[in-house]
PyMOL CGO cylinders between C-alpha atoms (Angstrom):
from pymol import cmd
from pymol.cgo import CYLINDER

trace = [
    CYLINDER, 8.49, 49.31, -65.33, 8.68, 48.74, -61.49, 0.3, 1, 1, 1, 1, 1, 1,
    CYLINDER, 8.68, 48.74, -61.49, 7.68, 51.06, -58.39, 0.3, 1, 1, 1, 1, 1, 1,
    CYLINDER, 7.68, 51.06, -58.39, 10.19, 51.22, -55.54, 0.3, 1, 1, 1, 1, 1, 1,
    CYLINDER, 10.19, 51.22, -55.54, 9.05, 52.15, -52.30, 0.3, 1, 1, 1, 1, 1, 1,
    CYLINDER, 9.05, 52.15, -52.30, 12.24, 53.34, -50.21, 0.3, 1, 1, 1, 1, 1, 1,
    CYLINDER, 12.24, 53.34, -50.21, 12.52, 53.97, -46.41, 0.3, 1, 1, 1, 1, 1, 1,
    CYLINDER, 12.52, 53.97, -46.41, 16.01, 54.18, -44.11, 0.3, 1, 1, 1, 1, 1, 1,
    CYLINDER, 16.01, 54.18, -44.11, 13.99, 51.61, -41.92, 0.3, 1, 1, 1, 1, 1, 1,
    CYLINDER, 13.99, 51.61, -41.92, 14.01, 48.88, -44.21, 0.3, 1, 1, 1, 1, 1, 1,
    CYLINDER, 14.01, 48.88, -44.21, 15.01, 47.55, -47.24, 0.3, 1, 1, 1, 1, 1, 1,
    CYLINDER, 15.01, 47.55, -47.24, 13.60, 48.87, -50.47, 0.3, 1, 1, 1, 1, 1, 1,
    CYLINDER, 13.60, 48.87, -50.47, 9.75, 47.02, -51.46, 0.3, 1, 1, 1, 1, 1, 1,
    CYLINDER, 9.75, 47.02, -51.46, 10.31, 46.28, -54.95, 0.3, 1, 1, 1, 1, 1, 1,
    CYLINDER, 10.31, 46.28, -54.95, 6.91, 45.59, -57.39, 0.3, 1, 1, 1, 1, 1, 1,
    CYLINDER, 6.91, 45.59, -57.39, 5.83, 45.78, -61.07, 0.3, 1, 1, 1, 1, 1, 1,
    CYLINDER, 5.83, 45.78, -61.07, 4.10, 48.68, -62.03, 0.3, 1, 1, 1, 1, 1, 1,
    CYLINDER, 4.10, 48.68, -62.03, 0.61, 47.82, -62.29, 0.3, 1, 1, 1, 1, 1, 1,
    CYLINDER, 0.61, 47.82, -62.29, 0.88, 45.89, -58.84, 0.3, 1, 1, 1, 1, 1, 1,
    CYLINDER, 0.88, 45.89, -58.84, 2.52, 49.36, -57.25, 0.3, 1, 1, 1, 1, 1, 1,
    CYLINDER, 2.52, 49.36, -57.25, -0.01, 51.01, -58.58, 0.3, 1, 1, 1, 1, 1, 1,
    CYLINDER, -0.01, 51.01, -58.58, -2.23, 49.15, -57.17, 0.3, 1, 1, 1, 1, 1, 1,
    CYLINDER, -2.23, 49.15, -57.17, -0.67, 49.52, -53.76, 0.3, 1, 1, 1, 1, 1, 1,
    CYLINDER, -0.67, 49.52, -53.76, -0.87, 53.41, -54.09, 0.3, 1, 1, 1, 1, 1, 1,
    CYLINDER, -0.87, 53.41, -54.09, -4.58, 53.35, -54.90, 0.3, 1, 1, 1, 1, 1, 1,
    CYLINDER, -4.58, 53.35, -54.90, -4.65, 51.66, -51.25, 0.3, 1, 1, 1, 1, 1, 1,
    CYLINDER, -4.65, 51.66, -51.25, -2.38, 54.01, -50.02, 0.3, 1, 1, 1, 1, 1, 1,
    CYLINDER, -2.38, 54.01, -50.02, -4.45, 57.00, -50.97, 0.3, 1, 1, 1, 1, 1, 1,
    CYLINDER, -4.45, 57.00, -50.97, -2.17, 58.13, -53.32, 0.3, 1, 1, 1, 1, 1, 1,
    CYLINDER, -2.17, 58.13, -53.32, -2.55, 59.10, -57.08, 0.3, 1, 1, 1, 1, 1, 1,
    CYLINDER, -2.55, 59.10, -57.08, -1.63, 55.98, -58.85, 0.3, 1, 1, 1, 1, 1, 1,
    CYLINDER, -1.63, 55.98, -58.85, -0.23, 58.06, -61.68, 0.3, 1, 1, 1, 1, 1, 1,
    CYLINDER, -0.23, 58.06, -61.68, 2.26, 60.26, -59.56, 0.3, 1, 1, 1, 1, 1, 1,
    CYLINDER, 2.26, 60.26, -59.56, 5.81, 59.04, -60.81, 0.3, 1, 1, 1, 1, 1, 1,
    CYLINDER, 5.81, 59.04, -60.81, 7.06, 59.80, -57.30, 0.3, 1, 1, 1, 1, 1, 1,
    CYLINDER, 7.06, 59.80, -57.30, 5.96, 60.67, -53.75, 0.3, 1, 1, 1, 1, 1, 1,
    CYLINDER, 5.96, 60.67, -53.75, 5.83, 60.20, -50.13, 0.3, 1, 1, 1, 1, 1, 1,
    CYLINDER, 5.83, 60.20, -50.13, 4.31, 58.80, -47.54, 0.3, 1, 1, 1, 1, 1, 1,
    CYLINDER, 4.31, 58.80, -47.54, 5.21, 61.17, -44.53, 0.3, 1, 1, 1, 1, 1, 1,
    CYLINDER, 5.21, 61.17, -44.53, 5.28, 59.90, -40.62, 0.3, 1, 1, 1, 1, 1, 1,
    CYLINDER, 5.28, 59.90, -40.62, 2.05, 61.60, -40.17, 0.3, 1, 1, 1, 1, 1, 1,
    CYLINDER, 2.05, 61.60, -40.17, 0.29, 59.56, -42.64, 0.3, 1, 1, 1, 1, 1, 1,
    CYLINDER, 0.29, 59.56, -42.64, 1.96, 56.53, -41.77, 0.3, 1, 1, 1, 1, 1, 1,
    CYLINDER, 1.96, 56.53, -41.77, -0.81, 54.97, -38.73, 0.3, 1, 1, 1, 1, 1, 1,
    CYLINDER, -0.81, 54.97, -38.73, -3.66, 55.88, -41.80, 0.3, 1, 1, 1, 1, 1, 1,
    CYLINDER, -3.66, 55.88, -41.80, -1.56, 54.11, -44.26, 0.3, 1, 1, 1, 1, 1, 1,
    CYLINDER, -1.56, 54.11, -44.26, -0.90, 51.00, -42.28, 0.3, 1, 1, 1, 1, 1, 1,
    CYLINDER, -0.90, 51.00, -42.28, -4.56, 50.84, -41.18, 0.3, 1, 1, 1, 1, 1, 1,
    CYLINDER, -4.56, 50.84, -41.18, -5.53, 51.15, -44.97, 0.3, 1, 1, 1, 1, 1, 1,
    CYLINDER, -5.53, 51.15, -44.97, -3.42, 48.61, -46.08, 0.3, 1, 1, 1, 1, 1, 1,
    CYLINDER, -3.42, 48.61, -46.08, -4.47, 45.96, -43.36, 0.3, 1, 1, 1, 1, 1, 1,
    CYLINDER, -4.47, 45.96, -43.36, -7.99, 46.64, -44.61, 0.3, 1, 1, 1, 1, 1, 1,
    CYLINDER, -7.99, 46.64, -44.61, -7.08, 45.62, -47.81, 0.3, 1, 1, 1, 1, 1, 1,
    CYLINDER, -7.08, 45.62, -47.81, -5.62, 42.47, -47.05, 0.3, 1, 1, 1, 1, 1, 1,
    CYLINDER, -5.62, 42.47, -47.05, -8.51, 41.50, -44.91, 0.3, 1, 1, 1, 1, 1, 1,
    CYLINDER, -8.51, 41.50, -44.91, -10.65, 42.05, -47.73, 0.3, 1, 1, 1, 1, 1, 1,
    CYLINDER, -10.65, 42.05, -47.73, -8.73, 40.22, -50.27, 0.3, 1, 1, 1, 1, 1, 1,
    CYLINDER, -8.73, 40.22, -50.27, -8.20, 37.12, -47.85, 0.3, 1, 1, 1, 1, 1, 1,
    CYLINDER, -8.20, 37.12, -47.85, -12.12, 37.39, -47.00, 0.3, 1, 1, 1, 1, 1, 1,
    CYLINDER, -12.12, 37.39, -47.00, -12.26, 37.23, -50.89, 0.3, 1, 1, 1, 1, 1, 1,
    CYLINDER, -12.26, 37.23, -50.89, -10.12, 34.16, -51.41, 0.3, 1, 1, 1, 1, 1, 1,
    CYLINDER, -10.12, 34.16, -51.41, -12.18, 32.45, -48.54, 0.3, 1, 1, 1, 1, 1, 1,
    CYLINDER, -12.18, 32.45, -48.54, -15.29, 32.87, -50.69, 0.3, 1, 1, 1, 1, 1, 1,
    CYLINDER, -15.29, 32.87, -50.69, -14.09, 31.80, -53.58, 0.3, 1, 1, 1, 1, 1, 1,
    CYLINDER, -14.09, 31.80, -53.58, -12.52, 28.33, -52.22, 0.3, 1, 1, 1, 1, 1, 1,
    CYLINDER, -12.52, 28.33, -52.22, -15.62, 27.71, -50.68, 0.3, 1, 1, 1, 1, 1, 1,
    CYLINDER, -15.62, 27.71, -50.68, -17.43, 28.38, -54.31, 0.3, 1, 1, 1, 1, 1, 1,
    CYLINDER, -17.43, 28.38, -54.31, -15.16, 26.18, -55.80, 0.3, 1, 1, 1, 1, 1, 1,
    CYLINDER, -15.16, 26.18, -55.80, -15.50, 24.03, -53.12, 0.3, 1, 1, 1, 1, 1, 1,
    CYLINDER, -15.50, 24.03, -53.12, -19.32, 23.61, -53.42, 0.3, 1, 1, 1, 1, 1, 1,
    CYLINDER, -19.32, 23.61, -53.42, -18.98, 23.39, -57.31, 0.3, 1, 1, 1, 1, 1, 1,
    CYLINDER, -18.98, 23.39, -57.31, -16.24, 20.21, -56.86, 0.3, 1, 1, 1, 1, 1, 1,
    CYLINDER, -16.24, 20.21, -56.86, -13.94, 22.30, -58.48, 0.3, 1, 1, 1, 1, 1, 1,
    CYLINDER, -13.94, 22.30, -58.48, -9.90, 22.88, -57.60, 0.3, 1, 1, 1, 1, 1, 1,
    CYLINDER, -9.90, 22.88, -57.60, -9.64, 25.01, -55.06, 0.3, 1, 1, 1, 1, 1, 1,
    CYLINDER, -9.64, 25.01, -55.06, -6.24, 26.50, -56.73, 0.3, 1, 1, 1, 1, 1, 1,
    CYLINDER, -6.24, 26.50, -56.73, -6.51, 27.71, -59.91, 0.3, 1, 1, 1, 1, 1, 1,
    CYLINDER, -6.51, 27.71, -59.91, -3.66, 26.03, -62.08, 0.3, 1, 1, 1, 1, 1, 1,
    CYLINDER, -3.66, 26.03, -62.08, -0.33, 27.70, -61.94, 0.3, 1, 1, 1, 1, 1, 1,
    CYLINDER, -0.33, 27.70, -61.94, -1.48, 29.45, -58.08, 0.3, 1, 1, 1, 1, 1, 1,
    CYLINDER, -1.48, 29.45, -58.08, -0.36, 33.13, -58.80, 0.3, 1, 1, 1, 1, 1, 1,
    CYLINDER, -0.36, 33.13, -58.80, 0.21, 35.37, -56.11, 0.3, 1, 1, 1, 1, 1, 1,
    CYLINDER, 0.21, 35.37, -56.11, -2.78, 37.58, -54.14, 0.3, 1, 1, 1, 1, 1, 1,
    CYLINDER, -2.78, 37.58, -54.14, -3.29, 41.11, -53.11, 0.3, 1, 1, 1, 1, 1, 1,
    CYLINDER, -3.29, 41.11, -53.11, -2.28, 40.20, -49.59, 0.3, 1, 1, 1, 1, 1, 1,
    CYLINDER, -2.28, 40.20, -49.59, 0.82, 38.24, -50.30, 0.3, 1, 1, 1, 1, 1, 1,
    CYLINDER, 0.82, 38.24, -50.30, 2.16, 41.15, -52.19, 0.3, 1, 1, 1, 1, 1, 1,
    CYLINDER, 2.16, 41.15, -52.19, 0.77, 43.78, -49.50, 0.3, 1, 1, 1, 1, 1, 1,
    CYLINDER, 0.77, 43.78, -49.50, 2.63, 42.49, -46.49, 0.3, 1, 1, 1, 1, 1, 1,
    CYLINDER, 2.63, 42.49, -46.49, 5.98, 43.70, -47.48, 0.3, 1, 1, 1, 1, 1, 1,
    CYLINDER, 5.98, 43.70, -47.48, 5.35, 47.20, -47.81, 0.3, 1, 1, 1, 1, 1, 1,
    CYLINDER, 5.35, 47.20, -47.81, 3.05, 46.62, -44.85, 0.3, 1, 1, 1, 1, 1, 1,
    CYLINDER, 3.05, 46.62, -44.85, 5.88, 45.78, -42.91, 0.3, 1, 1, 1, 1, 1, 1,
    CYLINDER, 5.88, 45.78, -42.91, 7.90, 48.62, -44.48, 0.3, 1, 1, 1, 1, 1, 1,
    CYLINDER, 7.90, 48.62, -44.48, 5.45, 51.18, -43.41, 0.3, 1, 1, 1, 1, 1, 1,
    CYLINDER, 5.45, 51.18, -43.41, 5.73, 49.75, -40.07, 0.3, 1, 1, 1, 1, 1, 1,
    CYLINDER, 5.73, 49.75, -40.07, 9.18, 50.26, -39.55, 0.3, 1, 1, 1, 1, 1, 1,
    CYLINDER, 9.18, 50.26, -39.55, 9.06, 53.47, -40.76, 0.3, 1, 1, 1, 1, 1, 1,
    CYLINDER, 9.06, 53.47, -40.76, 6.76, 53.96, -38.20, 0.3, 1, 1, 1, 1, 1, 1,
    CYLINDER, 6.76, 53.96, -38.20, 8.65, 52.92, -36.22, 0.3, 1, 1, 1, 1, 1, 1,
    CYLINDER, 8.65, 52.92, -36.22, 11.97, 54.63, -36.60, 0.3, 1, 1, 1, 1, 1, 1,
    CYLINDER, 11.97, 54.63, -36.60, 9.22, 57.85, -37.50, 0.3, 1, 1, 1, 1, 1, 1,
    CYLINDER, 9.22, 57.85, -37.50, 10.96, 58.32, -40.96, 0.3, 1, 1, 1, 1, 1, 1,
    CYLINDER, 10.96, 58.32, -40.96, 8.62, 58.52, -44.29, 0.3, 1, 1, 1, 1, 1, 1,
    CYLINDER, 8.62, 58.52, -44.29, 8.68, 56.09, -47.36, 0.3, 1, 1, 1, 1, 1, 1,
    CYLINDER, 8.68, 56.09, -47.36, 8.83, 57.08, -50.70, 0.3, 1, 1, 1, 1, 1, 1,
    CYLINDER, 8.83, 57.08, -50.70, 9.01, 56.16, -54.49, 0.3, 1, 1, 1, 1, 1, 1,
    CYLINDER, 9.01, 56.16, -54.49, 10.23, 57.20, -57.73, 0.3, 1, 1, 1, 1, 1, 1,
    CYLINDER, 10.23, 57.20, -57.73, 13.00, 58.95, -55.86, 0.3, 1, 1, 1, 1, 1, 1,
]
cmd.load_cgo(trace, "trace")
């Protein structure tokens, strides 16, 4: 199943469920809710919840190349896969233009 987040700002953020999810646990939003909103006035706490996030997870990543590092190890696990923050900044930069243009984003609608 995929979660859709929709604004008239931007094109639509497209993500599998568990990663959308994952993104509306961030959000501040219950993770099981089929659909909701994000409304302008929640936007700037949104955004600033988000960036967090991906700070966190890159501060993460940083740690664990250096571990890997130290140990001799690849620094890549095989196959790469793709992080918190590289599937954050879309819908980062969809809340911002919805911010923006001061119209809300939703999903599941």
């Amino acid at each position: 199943m995929l979660i859709v987040f929709k604004s008239p700002a931007s094109g639509d953020v497209i993500m599998f469920e568990k990663n959308g999810k994952e993104m509306l646990g961030v959000l501040g939003k219950d993770p099981s809710d089929a659909k909701g909103i994000v409304t302008v006035e929640q936007l700037p706490g949104a955004i600033a919840a988000v960036k967090t996030a991906i700070e966190a997870d890159k501060a993460r990543l940083a740690a664990q190349a250096a571990e890997a590092e130290a140990d001799e190890a690849e620094a890549k696990p095989a196959g790469g896969g793709v992080s918190f923050f590289q599937r954050a900044v879309p819908l980062l930069e969809l809340l911002e233009r919805s911010l923006k243009d001061k119209v809300p984003v939703t999903w599941g609608v």
